[in-house]
C-alpha positions in Angstrom: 78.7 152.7 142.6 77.5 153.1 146.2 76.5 150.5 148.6 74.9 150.6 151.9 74.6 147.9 154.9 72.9 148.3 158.0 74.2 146.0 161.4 72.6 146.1 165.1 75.5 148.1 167.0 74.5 146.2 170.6 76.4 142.5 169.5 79.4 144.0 167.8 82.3 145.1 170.0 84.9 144.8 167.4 85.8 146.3 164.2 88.2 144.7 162.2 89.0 145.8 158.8 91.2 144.6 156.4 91.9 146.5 153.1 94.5 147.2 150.2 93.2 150.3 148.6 90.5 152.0 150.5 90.1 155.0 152.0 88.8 154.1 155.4 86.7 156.8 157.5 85.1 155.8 160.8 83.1 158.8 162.6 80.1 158.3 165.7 77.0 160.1 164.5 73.5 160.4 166.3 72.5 156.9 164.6 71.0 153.5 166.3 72.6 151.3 163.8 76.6 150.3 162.7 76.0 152.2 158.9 78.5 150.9 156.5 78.8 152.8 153.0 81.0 152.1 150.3 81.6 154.3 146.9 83.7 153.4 144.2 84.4 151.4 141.4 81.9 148.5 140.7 84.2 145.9 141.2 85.9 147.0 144.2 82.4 147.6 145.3 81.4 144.2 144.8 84.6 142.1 145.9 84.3 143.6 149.0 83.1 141.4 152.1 81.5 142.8 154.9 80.0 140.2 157.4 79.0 140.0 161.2 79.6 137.1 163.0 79.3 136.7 166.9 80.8 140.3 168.7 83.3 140.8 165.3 81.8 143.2 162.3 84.4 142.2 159.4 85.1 143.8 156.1 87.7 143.0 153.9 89.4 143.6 150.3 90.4 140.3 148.4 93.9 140.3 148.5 94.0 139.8 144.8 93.2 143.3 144.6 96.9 144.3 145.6 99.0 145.2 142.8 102.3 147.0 142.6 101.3 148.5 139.9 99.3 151.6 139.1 95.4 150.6 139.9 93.4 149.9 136.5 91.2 153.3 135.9 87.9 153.5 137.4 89.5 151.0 140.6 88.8 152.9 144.0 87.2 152.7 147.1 86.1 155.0 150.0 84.9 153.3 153.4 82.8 154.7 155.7 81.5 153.4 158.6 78.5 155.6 161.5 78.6 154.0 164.6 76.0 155.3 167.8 78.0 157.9 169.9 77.2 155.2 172.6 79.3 152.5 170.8 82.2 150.9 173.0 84.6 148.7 171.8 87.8 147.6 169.8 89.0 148.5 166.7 91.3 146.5 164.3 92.4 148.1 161.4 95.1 147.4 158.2 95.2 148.6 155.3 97.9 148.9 152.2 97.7 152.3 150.5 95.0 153.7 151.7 94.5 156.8 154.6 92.7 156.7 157.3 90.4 159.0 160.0 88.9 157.8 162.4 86.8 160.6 165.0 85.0 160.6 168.0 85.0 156.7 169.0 85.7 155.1 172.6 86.5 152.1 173.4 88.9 149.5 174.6 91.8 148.8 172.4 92.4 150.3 168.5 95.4 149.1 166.4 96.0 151.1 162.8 98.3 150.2 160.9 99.2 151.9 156.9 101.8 151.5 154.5 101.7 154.4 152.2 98.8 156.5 153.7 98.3 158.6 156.5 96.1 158.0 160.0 94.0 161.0 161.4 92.7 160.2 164.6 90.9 162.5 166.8 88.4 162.9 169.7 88.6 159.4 171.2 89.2 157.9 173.8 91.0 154.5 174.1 93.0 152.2 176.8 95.6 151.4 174.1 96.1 152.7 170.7 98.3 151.8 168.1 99.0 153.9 164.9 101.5 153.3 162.3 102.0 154.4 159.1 105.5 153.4 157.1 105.4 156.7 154.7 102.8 158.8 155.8 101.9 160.7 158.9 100.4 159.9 161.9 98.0 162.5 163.7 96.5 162.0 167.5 94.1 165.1 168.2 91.6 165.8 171.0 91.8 162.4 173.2 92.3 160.5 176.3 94.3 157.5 176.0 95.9 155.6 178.5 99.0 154.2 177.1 99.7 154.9 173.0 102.0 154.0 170.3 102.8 156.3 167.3 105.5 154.8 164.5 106.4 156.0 160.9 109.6 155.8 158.7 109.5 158.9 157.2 106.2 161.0 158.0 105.9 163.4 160.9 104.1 161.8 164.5 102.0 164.2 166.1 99.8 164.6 169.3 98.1 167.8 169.7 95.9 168.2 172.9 96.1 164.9 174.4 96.0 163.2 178.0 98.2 160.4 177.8 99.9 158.5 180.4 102.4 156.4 178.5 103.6 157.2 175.1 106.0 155.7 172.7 107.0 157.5 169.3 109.3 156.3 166.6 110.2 157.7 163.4 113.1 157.5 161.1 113.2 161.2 159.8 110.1 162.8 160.6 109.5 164.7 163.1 107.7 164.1 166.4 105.6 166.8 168.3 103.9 166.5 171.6 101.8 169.1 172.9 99.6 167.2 175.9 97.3 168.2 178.2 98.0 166.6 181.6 101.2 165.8 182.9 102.0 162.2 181.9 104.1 159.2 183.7 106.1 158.0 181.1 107.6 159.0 176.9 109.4 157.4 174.9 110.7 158.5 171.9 113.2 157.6 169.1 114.3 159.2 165.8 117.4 159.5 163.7 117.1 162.9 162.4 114.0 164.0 163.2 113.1 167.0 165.6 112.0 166.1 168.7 109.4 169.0 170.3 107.2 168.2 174.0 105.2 171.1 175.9 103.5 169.4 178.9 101.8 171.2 181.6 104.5 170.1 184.1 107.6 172.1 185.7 110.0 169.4 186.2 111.2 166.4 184.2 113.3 163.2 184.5 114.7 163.4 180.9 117.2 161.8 179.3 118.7 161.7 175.6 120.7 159.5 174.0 122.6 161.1 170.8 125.4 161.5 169.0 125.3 165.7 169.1 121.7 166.1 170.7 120.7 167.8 173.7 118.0 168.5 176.0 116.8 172.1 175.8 114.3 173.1 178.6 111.9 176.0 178.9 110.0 176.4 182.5 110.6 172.9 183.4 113.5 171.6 186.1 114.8 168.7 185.0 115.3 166.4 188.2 114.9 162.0 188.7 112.0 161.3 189.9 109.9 163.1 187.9 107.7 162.7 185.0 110.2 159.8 182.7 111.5 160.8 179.4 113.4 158.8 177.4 114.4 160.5 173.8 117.3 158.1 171.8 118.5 160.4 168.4 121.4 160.5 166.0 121.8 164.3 165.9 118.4 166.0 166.8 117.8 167.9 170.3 115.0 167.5 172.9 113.1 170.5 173.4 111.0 170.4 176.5 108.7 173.2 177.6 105.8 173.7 180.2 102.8 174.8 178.2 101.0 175.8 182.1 98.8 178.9 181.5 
């Protein structure tokens, strides 16, 4: 079952979503209109509330429809929301088991936050962003954002070609790998066991790691204080820290 629902983009300058078992998808396409498609089972279709009151566009899942339990069969959902490339704006979103992607979106602030699935988000650009997923991974690709935060238990935290001034990662096991494209003021970044990889375009470093049998590894870059702040705290993993200048 499919449903469709159309919203005037100028008013709304917040998303907020709040789901259990969606797969949520929100993309900028050459549209006038906030497009909001839904596929899946008829009931999931049907329970699901979308409404737009004053500068909030809301949708949500009944919370009934969390289960610990395998989903009855024919129980899914896939979200999708077009906004106008020009769209600016905020962007609230939680869900419980389901993934997200989000692409090509600007704005103000954008919180994310999973349990089981995994957050894909790439070519925005965003004063704060917040993505955290407890199992899966979390993926920044192609942006601009002034200060981010990137958490998982166990699933790998990646940022691939991004300008970011301040950045905070945390993971349990996974692995966290930072490849930016202009040098950045401040990281911070925490693990247990995970690997801990940065290439910066920058030739010196104030870096520091806290860790039982970790240490920093450098490759083209100096580190001196004063410098660009890093902070890495590990159990066991090294710091590897390399100038990725051309």
């Amino acid at each position: 079952m499919n449903r469709n629902e159309f919203f005037p983009a100028l008013p709304v300058t917040k998303l907020k979503l709040r789901l259990t078992s969606a797969a949520l998808e929100i993309i900028t396409d050459d549209i006038e209109d906030i497009h909001v498609m839904a596929s899946g089972g008829k009931a999931d279709i049907e329970e699901l509330r979308i409404a737009a009151a004053a500068d909030t566009l809301t949708i949500e899942q009944p919370v009934s429809k969390l289960t610990l339990v395998a989903p009855a069969t024919g129980s899914w959902l896939q979200l999708t929301l077009r906004l106008p490339r020009s769209w600016k704006g905020a962007v609230e979103a939680r869900s419980v088991s389901g993934w997200m992607t989000i692409r090509g979106l600007s704005g103000t602030d954008m919180s994310l936050d999973t349990v089981s699935g995994m957050v894909s988000v790439s070519d925005v650009s965003f004063l704060t962003l917040s993505a955290r997923a407890v199992t899966g991974d979390v993926k920044l690709l192609q942006s601009g954002v002034n200060k981010a935060s990137l958490f998982s238990t166990s699933g790998e935290l990646t940022a691939t070609s991004v300008a970011v001034n301040t950045l905070s990662a945390s993971t349990v096991t996974g692995e966290i790998s930072l490849d930016l494209l202009a040098p950045f003021e401040e990281l911070s970044l925490h693990t247990v066991t995970g690997d801990l990889h940065v290439a910066a375009p920058i030739t010196a470093c104030d870096a520091t790691i806290r860790s039982v049998s970790g240490h920093i590894h450098p490759e083209g870059v100096e580190i001196v204080e004063g410098a660009a702040k890093l902070r890495a705290v590990t159990v066991s993993s090294d710091l590897d820290i390399s100038c990725n200048l051309v």
